[in-house]
N, C-alpha and C positions, 0 to 999 in steps of 0.2 A: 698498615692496612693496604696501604696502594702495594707495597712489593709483593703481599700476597696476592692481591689479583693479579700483577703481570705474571707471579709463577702458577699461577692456576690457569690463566689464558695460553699462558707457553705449554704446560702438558695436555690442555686441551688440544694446542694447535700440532704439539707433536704426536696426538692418537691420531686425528683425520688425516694427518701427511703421512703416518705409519701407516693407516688402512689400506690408503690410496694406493702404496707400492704393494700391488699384485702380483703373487708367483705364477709362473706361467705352468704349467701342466706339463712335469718330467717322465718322458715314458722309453719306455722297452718295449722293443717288440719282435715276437718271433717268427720261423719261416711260416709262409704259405702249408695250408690244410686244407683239403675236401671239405666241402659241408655241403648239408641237405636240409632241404627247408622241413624237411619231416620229423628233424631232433631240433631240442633246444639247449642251448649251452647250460648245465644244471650248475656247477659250481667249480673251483678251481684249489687244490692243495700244494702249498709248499710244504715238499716231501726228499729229505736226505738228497737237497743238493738238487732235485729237478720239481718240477711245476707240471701236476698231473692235473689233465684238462678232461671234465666228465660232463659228455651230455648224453640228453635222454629222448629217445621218439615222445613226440606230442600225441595223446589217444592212446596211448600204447597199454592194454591191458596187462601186459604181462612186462618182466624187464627187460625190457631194449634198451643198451648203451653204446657210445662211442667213448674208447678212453685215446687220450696223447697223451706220450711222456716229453714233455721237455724238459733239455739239460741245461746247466747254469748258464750256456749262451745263447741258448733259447733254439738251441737248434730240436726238432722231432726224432727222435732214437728212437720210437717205439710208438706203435700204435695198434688198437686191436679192437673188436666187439664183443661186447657182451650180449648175449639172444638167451635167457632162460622163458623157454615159452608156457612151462607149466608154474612160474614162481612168479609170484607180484612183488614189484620193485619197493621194498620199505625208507632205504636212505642208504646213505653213506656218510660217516662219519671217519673223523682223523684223531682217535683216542688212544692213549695207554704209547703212544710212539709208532701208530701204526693206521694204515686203511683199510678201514673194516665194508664190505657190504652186505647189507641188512637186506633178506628176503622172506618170503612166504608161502607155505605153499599150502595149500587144503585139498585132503586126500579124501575128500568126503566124509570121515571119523574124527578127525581132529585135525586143527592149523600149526605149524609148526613153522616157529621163527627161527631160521638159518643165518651164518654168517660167512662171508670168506675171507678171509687176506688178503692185502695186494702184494705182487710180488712184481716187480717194475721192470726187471728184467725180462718177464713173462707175460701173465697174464694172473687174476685171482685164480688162489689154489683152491684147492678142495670145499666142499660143504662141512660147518658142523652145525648140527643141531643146537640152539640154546638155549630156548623153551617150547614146552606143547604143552595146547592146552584144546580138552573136548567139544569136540559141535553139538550144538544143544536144535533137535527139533531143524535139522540142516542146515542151521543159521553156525556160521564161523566166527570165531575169533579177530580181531584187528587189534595189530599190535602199532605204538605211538613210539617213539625215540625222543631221549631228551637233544637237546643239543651241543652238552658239553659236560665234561665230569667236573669233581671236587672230589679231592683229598684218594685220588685211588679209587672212586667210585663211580659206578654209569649209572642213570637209569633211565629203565622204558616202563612205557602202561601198556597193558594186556584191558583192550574193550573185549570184556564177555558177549555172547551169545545174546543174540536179541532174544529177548522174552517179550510177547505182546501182552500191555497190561501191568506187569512187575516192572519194581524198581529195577533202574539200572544200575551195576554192578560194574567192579573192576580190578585189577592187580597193581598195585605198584611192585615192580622186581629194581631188582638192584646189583648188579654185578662187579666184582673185583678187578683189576688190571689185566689177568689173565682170561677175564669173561666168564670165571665161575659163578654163578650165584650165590650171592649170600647173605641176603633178604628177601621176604616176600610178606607183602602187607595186603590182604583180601577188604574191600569198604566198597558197600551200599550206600547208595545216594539216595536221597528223601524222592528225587527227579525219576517219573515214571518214564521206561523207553522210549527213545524218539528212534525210527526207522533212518533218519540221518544225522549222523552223530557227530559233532565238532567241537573235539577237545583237543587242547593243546599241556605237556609238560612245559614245566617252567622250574627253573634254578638257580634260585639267589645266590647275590656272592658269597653267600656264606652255607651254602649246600643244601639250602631246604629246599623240599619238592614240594609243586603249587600245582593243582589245577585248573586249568580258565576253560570255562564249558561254556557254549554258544549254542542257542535253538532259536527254532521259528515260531512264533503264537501270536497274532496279531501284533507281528513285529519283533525284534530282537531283543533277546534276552539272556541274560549275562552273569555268570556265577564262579566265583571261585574259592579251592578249597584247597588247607593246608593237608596234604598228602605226609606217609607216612610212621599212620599209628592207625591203632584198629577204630579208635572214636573220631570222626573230624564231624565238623562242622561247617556251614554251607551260608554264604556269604553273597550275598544278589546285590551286582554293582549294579546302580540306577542310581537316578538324576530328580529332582523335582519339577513334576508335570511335563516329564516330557520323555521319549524312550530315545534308547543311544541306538543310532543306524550304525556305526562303526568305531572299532577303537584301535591301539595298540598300546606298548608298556614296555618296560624294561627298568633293572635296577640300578638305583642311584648307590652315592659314595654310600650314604648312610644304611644301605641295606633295605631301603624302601622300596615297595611294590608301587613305579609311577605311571600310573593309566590315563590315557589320553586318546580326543577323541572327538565326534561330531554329533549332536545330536537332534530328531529328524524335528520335522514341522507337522505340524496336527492334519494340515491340507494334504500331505504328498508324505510322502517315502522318500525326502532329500534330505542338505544339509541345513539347518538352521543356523544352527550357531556351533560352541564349541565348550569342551570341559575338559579338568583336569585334575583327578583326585591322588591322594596319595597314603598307600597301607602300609602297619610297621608288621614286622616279620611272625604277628600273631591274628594279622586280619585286619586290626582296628584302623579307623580310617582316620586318620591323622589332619590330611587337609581335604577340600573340596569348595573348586569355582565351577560356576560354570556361565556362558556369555553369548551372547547375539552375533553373528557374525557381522564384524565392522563394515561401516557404508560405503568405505575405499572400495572393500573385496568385493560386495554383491555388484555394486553400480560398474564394476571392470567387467565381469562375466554373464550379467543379465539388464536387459534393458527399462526403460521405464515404464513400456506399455507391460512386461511381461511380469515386473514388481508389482503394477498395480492389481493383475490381475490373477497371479499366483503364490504372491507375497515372495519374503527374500530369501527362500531357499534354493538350495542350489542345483542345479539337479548332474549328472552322472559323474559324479568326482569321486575318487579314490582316494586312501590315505596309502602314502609310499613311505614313507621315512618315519618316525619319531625318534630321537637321539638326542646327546649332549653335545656341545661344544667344549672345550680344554678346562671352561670355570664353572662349568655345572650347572649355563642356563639350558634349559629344554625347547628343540624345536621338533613344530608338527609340520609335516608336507602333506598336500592336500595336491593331487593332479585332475583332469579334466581330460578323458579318452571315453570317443563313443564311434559308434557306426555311422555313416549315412552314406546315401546313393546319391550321386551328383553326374549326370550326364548318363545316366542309366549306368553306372561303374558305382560297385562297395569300394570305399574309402575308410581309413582311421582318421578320425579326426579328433585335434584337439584345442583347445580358447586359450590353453595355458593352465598356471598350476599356483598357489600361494602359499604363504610361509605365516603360520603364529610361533608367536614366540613367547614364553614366560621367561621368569626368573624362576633360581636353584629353590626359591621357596614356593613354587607351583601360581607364581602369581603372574595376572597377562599382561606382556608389556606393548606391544603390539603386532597387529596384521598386515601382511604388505602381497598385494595382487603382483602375479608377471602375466600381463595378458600376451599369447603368442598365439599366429594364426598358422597350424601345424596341418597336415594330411599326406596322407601317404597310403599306399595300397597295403603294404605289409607292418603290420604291429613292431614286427624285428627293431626298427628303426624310432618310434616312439618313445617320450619317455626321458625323468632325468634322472639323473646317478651323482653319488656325490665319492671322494676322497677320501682316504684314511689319517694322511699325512699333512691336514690343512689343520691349524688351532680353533680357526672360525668358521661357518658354515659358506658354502660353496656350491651352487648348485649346476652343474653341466647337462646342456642338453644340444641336441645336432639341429640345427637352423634349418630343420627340412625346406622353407619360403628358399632359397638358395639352389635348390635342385632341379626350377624349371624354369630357371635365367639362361634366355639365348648367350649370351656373353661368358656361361660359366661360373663357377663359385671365384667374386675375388682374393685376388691373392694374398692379401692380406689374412687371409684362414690356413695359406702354407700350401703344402704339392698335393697331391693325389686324394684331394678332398671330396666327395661324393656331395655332403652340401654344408659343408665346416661344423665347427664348433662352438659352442657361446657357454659362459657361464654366467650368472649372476647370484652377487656378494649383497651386501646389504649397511648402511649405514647405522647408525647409532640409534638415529629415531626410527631406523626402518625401511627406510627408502631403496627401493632393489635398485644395482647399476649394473648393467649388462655391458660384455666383454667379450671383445671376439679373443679364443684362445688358438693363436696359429701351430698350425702339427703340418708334420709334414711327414706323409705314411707313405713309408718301402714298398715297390710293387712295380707292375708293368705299367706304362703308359696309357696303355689303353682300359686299364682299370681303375675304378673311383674307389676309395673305403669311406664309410661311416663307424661309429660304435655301434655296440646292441646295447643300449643303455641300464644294464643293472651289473651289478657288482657282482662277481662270483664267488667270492669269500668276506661278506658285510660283518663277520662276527667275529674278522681279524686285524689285530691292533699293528700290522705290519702293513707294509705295500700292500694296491689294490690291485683286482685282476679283472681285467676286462676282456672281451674279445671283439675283435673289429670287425666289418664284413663288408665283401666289396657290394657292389650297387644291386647285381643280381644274383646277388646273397650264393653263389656257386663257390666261393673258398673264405676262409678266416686266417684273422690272425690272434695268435694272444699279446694282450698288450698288458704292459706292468707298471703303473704310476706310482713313483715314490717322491 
């Protein structure tokens, strides 16, 4: 009995001395680039050997891009713009071995979803047309993109023609490696038209298409449906006595639909507390918690006169993240960004952001607050991002409190730091421990860098891409953490 507790004490003592050794944040980074606070970095593809960098004008009704090519050593070959001014920018996608872009355009008769190549030596080649579909009553078509294939297969949803009154209608298409068509599944929804319309595709690992529909009606309201085949059926995620303000999802090992999320308070339009259900690949709902937000989180971001007199919900928080870790427990991120005027000047402001955690069987293990007291004029700099290449969760954000130190950012954050970097890891029971992570960014002397804190390629299981930006946001860098 006793030798078992020293060796039960000893693998405990060598997990908290394993945690403890922290990797430091291994990065690449490429030349100096123009930029303009009027696009934002959209997303980044490793493509045949270079790292093509796509952003998009902000407001931009029509598509406006900037592309960079870079080469395996990061150096810029090639840069160009895209301005289609009569075409609405749909996505881009990196499918079938290739960079596709997805546009739109309505000719007043009907909308017609175009695609082009990218050709990196160039610029994208030519138009081709890959569905049209007729304007009903002057109302257009909107076409949806999945985000990834299976088995040699795409697919997009065609939202039909608003009809005032009538159900709303829709297409599932499906296209082959070459972009031919070859499915199409036409399904009416029991749901009368909403004038704004928020559905997303979805595709499990095992190739089914799902719809997750979103409207407003005395609050949000939440439906999803197996896509597909000419009969489905319609599936309304909710909670008992209470309506979900926000959610996200993604599939587990098992092929389950796991949805998670916050749901509001009867007083206000915030966060209350938190839920977490989970669907098998025919709908049914397999598990479902749902839980009060813990008294650590509220008592770090709201005070006691304002508990007492608005109860403990939270008010302007975001969910950024939900994901796994290496063993299949699920974490939620929840961040804190809102406006205010301080000194007669708009600011971003933020109180910080917190972490729930369940286990692989949807159950809560615990809630851990990081309260940080953030602001900054520009959004660009807000905000954390996390790693592709860490087993355990990670959370990095720029120590903006750092940037209006007469003395400077100290050294200990590394050279050309605008206002360093921090992450914070998390212990066993919970406990966040915050870590300065020193970089030390390529540049002129007289210039600072920060990150733009969101990941440009989150849905790839390789290196992460990020882009850096000096203090007055006038050139970037891409940076490449493996």
């Amino acid at each position: 009995m006793i030798t078992r507790v020293k060796i039960s004490f000893f693998l405990l003592l060598t997990l908290i001395v394993s945690f403890g050794i922290s990797q430091k944040l291994s990065l690449s980074f490429s030349q100096h680039v123009p930029y303009s606070k009027d696009y934002k970095p959209l997303s980044c593809i490793s493509y045949k050997s270079n790292n093509v960098l796509f952003q998009k004008k902000i407001n931009s009704k029509f598509c406006d891009l900037k592309v960079n090519i870079f080469d395996s050593h990061l150096d810029n070959v090639n840069h160009f713009n895209v301005l289609l001014k009569d075409e609405n920018f749909i996505g881009i996608r990196h499918i079938f071995g290739e960079i596709y872009l997805f546009t739109s355009v309505n000719n007043g008769v009907e909308t017609i979803l175009k695609y082009r190549v990218l050709d990196i030596a160039s610029n994208f080649l030519s138009p081709i047309n890959l569905f049209t579909e007729k304007n009903k009553s002057g109302y257009p078509s909107n076409y949806i993109l999945g985000e990834k294939t299976f088995e040699n297969k795409f697919h997009f949803l065609v939202e039909l023609p608003f009809q005032n009154g009538k159900q709303e209608d829709l297409r599932t298409i499906t296209v082959d490696n070459k972009l031919n068509i070859v499915n199409e599944v036409y399904n009416k929804l029991d749901l009368l038209f909403d004038s704004k319309r928020d559905n997303k595709i979805l595709l499990s690992n095992n190739g089914v298409v799902y719809l997750l529909k979103k409207f407003w009606k005395k609050g949000n309201h939440f439906y999803i449906y197996k896509l597909g085949q000419d009969i489905i059926s319609e599936v309304q995620i909710k909670l008992n006595n209470r309506k979900i303000a926000a959610l996200d999802y993604f599939f587990n090992s098992k092929d389950e639909l796991v949805i998670s999320g916050f749901y509001s308070s009867p007083i206000r339009f915030n966060y209350e507390g938190f839920f977490l259900l989970r669907y098998d690949a025919d709908l049914h709902l397999v598990h479902k918690n749902q839980y009060s937000l813990t008294e650590n989180i509220v008592q770090a971001f709201k005070s006691s006169k304002e508990i007492k007199e608005s109860g403990f919900g939270l008010d302007r928080f975001i969910i950024t993240d939900f994901s796994l870790d290496s063993i299949g427990n699920y974490y939620l991120l929840s961040e804190n960004i809102s406006k205010a005027t301080i000194k007669e000047e708009t600011y971003w402001v933020s109180s910080g952001f917190f972490v729930i955690k369940f286990n692989k069987n949807g159950n809560f293990i615990w809630g851990s607050p990081v309260p940080l007291n953030q602001k900054h004029k520009y959004l660009s700099f807000m905000g954390t991002f996390l790693v592709n290449s860490y087993n355990y969760k990670k959370y990095f954000y720029n120590d903006l409190q750092n940037s209006n130190l007469r003395k400077g950012v100290p050294a200990e954050y590394g050279i050309l730091n605008y206002c360093g970097t921090k992450y914070v890891e998390f212990t066993l029971a919970g406990v966040a421990q915050e870590n300065i992570n020193s970089i030390n960014f390529p540049g002129k002397d007289s210039e600072k860098y920060a990150f733009f804190p969101n990941q440009l390629n989150p849905n790839s299981k390789g290196p992460s891409y990020f882009v850096v930006l000096n203090e007055k946001s006038t050139n970037i860098m891409l940076a490449i953490a493996k």
